[in-house]
N, C-alpha and C positions, 0 to 999 in steps of 0.2 A: 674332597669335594666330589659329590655324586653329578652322575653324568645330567641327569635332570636339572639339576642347580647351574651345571656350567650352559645348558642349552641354553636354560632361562635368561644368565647373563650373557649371551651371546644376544639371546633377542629385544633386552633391553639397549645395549650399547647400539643393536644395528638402529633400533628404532627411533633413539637419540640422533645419530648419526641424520636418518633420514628427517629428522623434523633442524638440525642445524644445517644441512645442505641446502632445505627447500625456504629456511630464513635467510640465507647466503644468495641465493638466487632472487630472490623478492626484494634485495637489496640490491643485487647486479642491475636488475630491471630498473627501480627507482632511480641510480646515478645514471643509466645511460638515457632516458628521458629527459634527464635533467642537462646531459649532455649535449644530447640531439638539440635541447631548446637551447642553449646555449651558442650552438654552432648555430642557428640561423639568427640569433639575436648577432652572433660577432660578424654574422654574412650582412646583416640589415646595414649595422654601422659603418662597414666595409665602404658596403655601395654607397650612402648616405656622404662620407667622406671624398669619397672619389668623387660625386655630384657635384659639392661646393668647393673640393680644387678646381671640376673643370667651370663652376659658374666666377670663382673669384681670382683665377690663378692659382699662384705659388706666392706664398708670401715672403719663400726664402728669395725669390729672384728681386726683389725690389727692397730687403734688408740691406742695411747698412753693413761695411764688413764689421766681424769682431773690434777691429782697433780704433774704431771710431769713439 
């Protein structure tokens, strides 16, 4: 294999390389977006739950025990 031929496949693989790193990344981006929205949707519900424990109670303190 001449030195010409391996340069060229050096430059193909690198360049490979750079177009699957830069689809890796574009995908890192898009899950953590989707993350981000996620943690403020699980923060939303969070607070939302804590609201109507503190407007209704604890429904466990006025449950009957198990053995009833």
């Amino acid at each position: 294999m001449s030195l010409e031929q391996r340069v060229t496949d050096l430059e193909s693989r690198l360049a490979f390389q750079d177009d699957t790193i830069q689809t890796l990344n574009d995908e890192l981006v898009a899950q953590q977006k989707i993350i981000e929205r996620l943690q403020l949707q699980m923060a939303a519900v969070l607070k939302r739950q804590e609201e109507m424990v503190g407007q209704f109670g604890s429904f466990e303190e006025d449950a009957p025990p198990p053995h009833y």
